[in-house]
C-alpha positions in Angstrom: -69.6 -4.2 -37.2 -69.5 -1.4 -39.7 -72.6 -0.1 -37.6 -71.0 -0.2 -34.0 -68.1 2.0 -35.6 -70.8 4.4 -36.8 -72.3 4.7 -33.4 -68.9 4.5 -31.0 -68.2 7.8 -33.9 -70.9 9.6 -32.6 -71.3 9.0 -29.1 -67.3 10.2 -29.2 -68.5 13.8 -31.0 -71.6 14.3 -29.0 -69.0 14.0 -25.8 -66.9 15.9 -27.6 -69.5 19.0 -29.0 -71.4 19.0 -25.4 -67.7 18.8 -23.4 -66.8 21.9 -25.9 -69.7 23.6 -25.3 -69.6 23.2 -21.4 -65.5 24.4 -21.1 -66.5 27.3 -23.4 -69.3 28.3 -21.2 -66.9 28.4 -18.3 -64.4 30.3 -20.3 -61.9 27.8 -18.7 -58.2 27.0 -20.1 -58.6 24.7 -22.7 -60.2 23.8 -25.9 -60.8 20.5 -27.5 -60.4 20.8 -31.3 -59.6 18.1 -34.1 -56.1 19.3 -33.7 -56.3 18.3 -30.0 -56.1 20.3 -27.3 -55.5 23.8 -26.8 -55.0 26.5 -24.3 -57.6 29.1 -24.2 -55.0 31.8 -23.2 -54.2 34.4 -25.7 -52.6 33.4 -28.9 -49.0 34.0 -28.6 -49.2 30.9 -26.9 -46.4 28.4 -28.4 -48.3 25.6 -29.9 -46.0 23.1 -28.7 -46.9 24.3 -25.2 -49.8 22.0 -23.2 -52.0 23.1 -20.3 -54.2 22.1 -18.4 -55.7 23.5 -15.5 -56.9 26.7 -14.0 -54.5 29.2 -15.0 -51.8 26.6 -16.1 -49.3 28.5 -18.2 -51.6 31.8 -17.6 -49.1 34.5 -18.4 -46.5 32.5 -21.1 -45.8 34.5 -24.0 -43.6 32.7 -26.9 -41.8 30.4 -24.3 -42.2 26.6 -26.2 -42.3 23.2 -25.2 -43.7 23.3 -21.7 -46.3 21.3 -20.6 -48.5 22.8 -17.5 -51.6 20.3 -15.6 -52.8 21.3 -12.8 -54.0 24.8 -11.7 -51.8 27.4 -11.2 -48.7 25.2 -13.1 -46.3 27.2 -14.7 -48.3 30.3 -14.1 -45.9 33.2 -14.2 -43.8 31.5 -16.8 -41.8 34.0 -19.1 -42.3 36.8 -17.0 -39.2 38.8 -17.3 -37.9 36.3 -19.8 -35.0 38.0 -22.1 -33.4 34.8 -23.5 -34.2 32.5 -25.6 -33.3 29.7 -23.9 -34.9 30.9 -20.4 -38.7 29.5 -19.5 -38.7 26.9 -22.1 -38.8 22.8 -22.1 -40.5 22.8 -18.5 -43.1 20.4 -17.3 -45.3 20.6 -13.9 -47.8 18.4 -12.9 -49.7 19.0 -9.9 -51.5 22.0 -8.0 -48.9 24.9 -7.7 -46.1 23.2 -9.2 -43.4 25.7 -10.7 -46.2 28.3 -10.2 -43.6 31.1 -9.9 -41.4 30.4 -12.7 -40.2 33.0 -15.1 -36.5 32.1 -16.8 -36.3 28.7 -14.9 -36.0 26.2 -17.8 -35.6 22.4 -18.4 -37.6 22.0 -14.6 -39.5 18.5 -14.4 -41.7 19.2 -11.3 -44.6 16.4 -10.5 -46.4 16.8 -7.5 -48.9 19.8 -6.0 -46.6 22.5 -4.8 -43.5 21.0 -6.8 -41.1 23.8 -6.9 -43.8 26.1 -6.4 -41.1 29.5 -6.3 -39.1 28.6 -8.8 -37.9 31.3 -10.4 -35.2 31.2 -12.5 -33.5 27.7 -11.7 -32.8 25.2 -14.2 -32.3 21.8 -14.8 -34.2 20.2 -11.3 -36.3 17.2 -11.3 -38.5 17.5 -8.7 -41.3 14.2 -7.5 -43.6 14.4 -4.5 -45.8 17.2 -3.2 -43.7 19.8 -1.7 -40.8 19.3 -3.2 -38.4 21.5 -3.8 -40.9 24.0 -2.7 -38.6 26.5 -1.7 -36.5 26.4 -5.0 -35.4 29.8 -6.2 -32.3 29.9 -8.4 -30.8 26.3 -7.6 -30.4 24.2 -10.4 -29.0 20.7 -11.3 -31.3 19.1 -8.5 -33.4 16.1 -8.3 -35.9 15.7 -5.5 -38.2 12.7 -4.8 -40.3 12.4 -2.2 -42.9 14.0 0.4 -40.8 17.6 1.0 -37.5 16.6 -0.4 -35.2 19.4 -0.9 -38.6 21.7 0.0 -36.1 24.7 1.6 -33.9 24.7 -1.1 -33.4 28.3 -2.5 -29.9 28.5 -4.0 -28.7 25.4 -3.6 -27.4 23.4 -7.1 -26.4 19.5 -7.7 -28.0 18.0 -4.9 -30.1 14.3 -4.5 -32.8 13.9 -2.3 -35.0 11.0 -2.6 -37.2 9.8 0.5 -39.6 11.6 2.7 -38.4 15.0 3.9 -34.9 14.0 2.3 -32.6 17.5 2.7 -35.7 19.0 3.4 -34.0 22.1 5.2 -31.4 22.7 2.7 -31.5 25.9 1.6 -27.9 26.7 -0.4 -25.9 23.8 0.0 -24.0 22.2 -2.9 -23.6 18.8 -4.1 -25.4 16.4 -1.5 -26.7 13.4 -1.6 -29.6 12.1 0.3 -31.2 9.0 -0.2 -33.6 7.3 2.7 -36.8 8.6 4.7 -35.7 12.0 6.4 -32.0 11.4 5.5 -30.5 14.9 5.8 -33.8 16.4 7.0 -32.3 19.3 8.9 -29.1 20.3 6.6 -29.1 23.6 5.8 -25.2 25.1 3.8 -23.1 22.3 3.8 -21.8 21.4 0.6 -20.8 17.7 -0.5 -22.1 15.4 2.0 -23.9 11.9 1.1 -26.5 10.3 3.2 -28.0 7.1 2.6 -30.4 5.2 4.8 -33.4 6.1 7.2 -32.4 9.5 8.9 -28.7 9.4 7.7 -26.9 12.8 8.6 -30.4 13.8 10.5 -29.1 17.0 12.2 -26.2 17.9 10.2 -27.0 22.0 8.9 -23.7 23.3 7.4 -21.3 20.3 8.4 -19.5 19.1 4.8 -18.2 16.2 3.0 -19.6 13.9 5.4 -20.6 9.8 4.3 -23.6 8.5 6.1 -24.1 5.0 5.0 -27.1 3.1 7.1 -29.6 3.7 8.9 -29.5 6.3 12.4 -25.6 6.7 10.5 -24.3 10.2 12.0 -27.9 10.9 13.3 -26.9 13.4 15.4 -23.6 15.1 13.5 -22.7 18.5 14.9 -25.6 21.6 14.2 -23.2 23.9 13.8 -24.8 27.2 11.5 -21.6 28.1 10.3 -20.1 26.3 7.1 -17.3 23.7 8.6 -15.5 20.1 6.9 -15.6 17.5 8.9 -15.0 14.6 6.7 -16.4 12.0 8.9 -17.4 8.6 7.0 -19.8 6.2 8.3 -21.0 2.9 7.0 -23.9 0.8 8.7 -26.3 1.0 11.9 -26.2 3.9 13.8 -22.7 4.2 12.8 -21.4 7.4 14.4 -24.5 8.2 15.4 -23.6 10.8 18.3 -24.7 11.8 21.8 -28.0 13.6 21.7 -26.7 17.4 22.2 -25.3 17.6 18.6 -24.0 20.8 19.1 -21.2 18.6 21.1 -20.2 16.1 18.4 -17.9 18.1 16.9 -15.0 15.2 15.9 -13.6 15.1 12.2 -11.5 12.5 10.0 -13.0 9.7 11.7 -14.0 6.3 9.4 -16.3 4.1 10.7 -17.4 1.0 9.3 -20.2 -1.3 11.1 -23.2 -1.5 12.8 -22.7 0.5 16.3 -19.2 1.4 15.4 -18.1 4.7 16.9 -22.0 5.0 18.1 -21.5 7.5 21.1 -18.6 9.8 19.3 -18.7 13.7 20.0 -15.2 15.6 19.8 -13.0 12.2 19.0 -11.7 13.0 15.7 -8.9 10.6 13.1 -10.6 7.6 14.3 -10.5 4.2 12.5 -13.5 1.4 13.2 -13.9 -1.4 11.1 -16.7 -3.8 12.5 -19.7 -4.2 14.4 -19.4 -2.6 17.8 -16.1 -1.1 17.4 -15.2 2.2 19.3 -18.8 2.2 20.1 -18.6 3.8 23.4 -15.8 6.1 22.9 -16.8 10.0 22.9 -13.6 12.0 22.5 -10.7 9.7 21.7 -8.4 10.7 19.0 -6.1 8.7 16.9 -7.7 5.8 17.5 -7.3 2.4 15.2 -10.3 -0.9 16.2 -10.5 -3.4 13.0 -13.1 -6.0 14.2 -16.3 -6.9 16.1 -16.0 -5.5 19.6 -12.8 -4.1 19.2 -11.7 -1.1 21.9 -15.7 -1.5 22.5 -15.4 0.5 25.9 -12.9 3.0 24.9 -14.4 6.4 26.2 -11.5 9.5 26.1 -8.2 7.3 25.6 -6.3 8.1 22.8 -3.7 6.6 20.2 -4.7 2.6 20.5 -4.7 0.2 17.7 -7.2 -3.1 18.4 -7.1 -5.5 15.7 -9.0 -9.0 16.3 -12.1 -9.6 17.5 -12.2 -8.1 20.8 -9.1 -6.9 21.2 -9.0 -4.7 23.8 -12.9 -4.9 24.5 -12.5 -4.0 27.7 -10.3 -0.6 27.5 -10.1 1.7 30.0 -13.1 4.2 30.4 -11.9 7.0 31.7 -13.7 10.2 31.1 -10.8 12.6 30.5 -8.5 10.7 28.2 -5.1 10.4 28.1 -2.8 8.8 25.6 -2.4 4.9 25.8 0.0 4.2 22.8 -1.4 0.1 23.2 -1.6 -2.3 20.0 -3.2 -5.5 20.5 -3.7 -8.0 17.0 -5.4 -10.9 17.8 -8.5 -12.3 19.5 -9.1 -10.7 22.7 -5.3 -9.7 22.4 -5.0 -7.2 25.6 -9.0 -7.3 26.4 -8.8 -6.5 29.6 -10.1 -7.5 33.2 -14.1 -7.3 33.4 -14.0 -3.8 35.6 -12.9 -1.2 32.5 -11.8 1.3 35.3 -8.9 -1.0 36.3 -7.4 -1.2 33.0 -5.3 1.5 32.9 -2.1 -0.1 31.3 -0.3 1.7 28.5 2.7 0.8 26.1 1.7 -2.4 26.0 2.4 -4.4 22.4 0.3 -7.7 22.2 0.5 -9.9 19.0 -1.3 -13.3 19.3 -4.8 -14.5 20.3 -5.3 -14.2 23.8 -2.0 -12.4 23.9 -2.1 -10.1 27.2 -5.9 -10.8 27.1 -6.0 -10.0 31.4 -3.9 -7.4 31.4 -5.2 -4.6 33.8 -2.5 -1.8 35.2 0.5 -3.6 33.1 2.4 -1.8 31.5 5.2 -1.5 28.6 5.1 -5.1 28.0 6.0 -6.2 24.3 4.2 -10.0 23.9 4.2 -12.1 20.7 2.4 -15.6 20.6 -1.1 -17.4 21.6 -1.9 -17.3 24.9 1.6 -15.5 25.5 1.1 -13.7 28.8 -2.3 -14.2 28.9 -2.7 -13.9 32.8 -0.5 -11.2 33.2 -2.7 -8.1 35.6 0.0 -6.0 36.8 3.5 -6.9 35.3 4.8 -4.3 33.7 8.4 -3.8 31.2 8.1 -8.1 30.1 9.3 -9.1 26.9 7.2 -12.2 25.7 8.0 -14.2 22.4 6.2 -17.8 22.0 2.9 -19.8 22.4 2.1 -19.6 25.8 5.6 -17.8 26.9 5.0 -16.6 30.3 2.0 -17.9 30.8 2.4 -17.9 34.4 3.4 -14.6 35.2 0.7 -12.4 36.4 2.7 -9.1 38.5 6.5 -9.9 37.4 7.9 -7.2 36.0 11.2 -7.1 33.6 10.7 -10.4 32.6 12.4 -11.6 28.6 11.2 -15.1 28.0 11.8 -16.4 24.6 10.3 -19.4 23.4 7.3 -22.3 23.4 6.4 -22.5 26.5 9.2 -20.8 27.8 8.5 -19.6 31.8 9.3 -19.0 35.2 7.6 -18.3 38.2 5.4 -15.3 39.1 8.7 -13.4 39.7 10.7 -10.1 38.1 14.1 -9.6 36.4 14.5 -13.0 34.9 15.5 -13.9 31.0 14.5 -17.5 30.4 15.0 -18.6 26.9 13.5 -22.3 26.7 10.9 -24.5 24.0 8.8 -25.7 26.8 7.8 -24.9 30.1 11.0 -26.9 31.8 11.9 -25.4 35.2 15.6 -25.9 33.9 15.5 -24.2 30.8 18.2 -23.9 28.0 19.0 -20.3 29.4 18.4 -18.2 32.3 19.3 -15.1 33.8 18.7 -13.0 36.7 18.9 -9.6 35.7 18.8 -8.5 39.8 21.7 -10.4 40.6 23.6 -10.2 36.6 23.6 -13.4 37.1 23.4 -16.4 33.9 23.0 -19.9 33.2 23.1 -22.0 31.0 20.4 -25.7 31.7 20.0 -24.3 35.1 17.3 -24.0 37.7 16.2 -20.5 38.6 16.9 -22.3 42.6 20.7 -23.4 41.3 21.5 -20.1 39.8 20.7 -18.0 42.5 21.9 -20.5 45.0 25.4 -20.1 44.0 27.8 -17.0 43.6 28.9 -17.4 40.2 28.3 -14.7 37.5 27.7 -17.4 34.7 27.1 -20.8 35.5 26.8 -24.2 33.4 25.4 -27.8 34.0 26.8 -29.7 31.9 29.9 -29.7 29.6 31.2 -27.0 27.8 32.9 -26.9 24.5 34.8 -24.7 22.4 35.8 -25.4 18.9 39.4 -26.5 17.2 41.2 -23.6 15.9 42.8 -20.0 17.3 41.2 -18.1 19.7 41.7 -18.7 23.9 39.2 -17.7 27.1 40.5 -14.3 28.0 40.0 -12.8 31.1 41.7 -9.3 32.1 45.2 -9.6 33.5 46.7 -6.2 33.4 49.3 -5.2 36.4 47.6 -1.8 36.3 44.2 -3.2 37.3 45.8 -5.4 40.2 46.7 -4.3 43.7 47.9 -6.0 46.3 49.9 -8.4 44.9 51.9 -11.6 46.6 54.0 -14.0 44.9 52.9 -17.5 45.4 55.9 -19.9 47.2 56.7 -22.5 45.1 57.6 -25.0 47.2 55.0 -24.5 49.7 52.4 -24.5 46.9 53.7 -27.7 45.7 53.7 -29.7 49.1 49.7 -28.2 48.6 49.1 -29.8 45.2 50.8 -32.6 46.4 48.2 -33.0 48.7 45.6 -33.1 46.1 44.1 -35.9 45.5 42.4 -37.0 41.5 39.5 -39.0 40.9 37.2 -40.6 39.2 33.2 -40.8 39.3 29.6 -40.7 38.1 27.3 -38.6 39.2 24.0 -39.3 41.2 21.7 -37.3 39.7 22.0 -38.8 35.7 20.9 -35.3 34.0 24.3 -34.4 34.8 25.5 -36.8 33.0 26.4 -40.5 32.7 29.7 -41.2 31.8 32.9 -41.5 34.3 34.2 -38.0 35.3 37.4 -37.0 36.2 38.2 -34.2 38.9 38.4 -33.6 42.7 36.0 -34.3 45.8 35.5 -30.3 47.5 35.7 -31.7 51.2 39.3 -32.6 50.2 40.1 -29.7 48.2 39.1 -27.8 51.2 41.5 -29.1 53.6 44.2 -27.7 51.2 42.6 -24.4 49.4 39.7 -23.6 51.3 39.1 -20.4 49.6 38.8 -22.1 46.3 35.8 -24.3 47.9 32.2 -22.8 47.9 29.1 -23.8 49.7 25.7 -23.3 48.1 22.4 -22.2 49.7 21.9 -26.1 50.2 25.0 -26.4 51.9 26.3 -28.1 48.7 30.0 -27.6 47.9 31.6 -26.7 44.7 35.2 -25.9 43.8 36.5 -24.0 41.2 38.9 -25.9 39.3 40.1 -23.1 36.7 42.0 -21.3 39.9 44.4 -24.2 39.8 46.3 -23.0 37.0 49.1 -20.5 38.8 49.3 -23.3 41.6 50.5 -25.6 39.3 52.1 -23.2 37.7 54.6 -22.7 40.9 54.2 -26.6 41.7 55.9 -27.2 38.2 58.8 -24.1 38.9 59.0 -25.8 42.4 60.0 -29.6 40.8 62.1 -27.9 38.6 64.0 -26.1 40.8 64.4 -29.9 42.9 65.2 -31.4 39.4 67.9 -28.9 38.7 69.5 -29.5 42.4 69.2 -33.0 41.3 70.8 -32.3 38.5 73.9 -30.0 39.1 74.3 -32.7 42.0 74.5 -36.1 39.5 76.7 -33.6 37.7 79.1 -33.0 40.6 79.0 -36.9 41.3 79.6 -37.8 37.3 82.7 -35.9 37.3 84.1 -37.5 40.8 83.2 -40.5 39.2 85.2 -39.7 35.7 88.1 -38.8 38.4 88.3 -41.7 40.2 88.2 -43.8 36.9 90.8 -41.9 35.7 92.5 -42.2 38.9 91.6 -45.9 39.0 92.9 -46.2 35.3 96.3 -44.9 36.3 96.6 -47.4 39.5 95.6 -50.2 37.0 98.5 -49.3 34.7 101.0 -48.6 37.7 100.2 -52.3 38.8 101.0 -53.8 35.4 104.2 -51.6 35.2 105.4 -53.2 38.4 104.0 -56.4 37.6 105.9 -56.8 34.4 109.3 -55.5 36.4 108.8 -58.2 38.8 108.6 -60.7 36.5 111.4 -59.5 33.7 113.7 -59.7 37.0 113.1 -63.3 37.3 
């Protein structure tokens, strides 16, 4: 063993004297010593400096701790060097790298042509041929990768790691690029991040801009001159622009997803939150879409708000935009009709899956509810509140229906409050004709005259309070006293009955009241026909009949009674009269017999 060691010992010094003799011949940079290796440049070398390499650390004079393989490395190093702290603590590996620094210090550069013009930045960690090639007086960098950061002059704080990352960038501040050619073209804007293949490709002095994916913001605005635009996109091509950057000009916007806000050039303060969100809109502003496919077709429009999956997917897409003011939450709440240029509806509120879903030139309807006017097109002004409320209704317009179910038919100005879809609902109105019901049929309401109409019985609870109606002399005109008597001989004509009705939704139990044929004979006007040539009578109009019809008896009852008055006191005359012949007749009688 002890005889190996002897011979591995001199094969290592016969390398070592012939290697030694060869560099020495060659009068090249280095020296191998028993102290290790050396620089063969003059002797005011630091030792704690390391080279290697034609004319690595060539002209260094009393600059320390810099390490320098690979010709030409940290060849003009302390040139011009006043301070103490400038030209020290760099290292360069590679062909060229940090060739041209003087007072740069604390520079990692690995990689031929690393920061090959250098000159007095600091700080910068450079990995890849080429990088930060360009580098002058920026400092705080970090470049990895083929050309990353390679224009950089002044620029400080930036990250570039990929091929070509912020390769253009010449002074901007504080980026971050991380994915093959992600900021490739930037050239002064200042605190911008970019992460994933070609992130923020053509963005030059655009700032504080987030580019998350890959393709995101591809094509952001080219503007030369140093503008915020404070665009954020996460994902897939988000925001990735038309292909004439120098039209995508749109700030504020936030865009989350794959594809979301794809085609985007002057839209600015938009919202997208999922895959295929705003994807087609260009120039819309003030725009909200929190879902997959939400306000997909959107192209100009402005100021909607699409939450749910598909809600309003089918938007209007109109080149020259206008303002919409729409809100649909909810699964394919107002989607649309399959032609996008026919949906041109606007103030329309939709709540609900489904809600509004066909909608195309509607307008200022307000719908809460699955399915709730789900086949509207064309109605515009409804107010929908339920599952399924108006779920019939496809061009009425002016409609309020409240309730599960609650509907009418495909008409306009109707209220119908109701928990299913019964055609005689709990309440409805007719706004047209001010017309209301109560458990009506649209048919029955509108068949008759009357302002508010019941089936049914009414109620009203124990206590104070009366049905008022205006009575005031000063609203009358026209006015004629009702004869008594002749009113009377009228309600004496009437004729009260009993009964049950036909038609047992009316009700089952014995009724009292009047048959209209014969209320007609006597007070036509208070009889009505009905569309089906039904008649009704209105028994409330009875009151000042009977009214009279009560004076009238009275007036007989006090004839009767001043006349049983009259015929009392003859009668208390003749008694009295009678009383005095009966007391005449005993007078006489006893005479008659006191004489005998």
């Amino acid at each position: 063993m002890k005889t190996l060691y002897k011979i591995l010992l001199l094969s290592v010094l016969s390398v070592s004297s012939f290697a030694q003799s060869v560099i020495q011949n060659n009068t090249t940079s280095i020296s191998i010593t028993p102290d290790g290796v050396r620089t063969n440049h003059p002797p005011s070398n630091d030792p704690t400096n390391t080279a290697l390499g034609l004319d690595a650390l060539k002209l260094n004079v009393s600059k320390s701790n810099n390490t320098a393989f690979g010709a030409n490395t940290l060849k003009n190093n302390s040139v011009g060097s006043d301070q103490s702290f400038y030209s020290v603590g760099n290292s360069a590996f590679g062909t060229d790298a940090l060739m041209n620094n003087t007072t740069g210090f604390q520079n990692s550069a690995f990689g031929s042509f690393t920061m090959r013009n250098n000159i007095s930045g600091g700080y910068n960690s450079a990995f890849g041929t080429g990088s930060l090639f360009a580098n002058t007086g920026g400092s705080n960098n970090t470049a990895m990768g083929w050309e990353a950061l390679s224009g950089n002059s002044n620029g400080s704080a930036n990250t570039a790691i990929g091929f070509a990352a912020l390769n253009s960038n010449s002074t901007g501040q504080s980026n971050v690029a991380v994915g093959n050619e992600a900021m490739r073209n930037h050239f002064l804007g200042n605190d911008n991040v970019a992460i994933g293949d070609k992130a923020l490709y053509h963005n030059r002095a655009g700032s504080r801009s987030t580019a998350v994916g890959s393709g995101a913001l591809y094509f952001a605005h080219n503007n030369v001159l140093p503008a915020d635009n404070d665009n954020v996109a996460v994902g897939y091509r988000a925001m990735y622009g038309s292909n004439a950057p120098v039209n995508n000009t749109g700030k504020f916007n936030t865009a989350i997803g794959d594809l979301t806000l794809e085609d985007f050039t002057s839209g600015s303060n938009n919202a997208a939150l999922g895959y295929n969100a705003l994807t087609n809109t260009t120039a819309g502003n003030f725009n909200s879409a929190l879902g997959n496919n939400t306000l997909l077709n959107n192209v100009a429009n402005s100021r909607s708000t699409a939450v749910g999956y598909g809600a309003m997917e089918r938007a209007d897409n109109r080149s020259t935009g206008r303002d919409t003011y729409n809100t649909a939450v909810g699964v394919f709440a107002l989607r649309g009709s399959g032609t996008t240029a026919n949906n041109t509806g606007i103030n329309n509120t939709a709540v609900g899956d489904l809600a509004l879903s066909d909608n195309t030139s509607g307008s200022g309807n307000v719908v809460v509810g699955k399915d709730a006017l789900k086949n509207n097109t064309g109605g515009s002004n409804n107010t929908i509140i339920g599952f399924e409320a108006g779920l019939t209704n496809t061009s009425g317009n002016n409609n309020i229906y409240i309730g599960y179910r609650a509907n009418s038919t495909n008409s306009s100005n109707k209220l119908v409050i109701e928990n299913s879809n019964s055609d005689q609902p709990l309440i409805i109105g007719d706004f047209t004709n001010d017309k209301l019901g109560i458990n009506r049929t649209y048919s029955d309401l509108i068949g008759r005259g009357e302002v508010f109409q019941v089936t049914g019985e009414a109620f009203k609870t124990l206590g104070t309070g009366n049905w008022i109606i205006p009575s005031d002399r000063r609203l009358k005109e026209n006015i004629s006293y009702l004869d008594s008597q002749e009113i009377l001989d009228k309600v004496l004509k009437m004729k009260g009955v009993t009964f049950y009705w036909k038609d047992k939704s009316k009700g089952q139990e014995e009724v009292y009241g009047f048959i209209a044929q014969e209320l007609q004979t006597v007070f036509p006007s208070n009889v009505k026909t009905d569309n089906a040539g039904y008649l009704s009578a209105s028994y409330g109009s009875y009151d000042p009949m009977l009214v009279e019809s009560i004076k009238a008896l009275k007036q007989l009852i006090d004839v009767q009674k001043e006349l049983a008055e009259q015929q009392s006191q003859q009668i208390r005359r003749l008694e009295q009269e009678l009383s005095s012949l009966k007391k005449n007749i005993e007078i006489v009688t006893a005479d008659e017999k006191s004489r005998k």
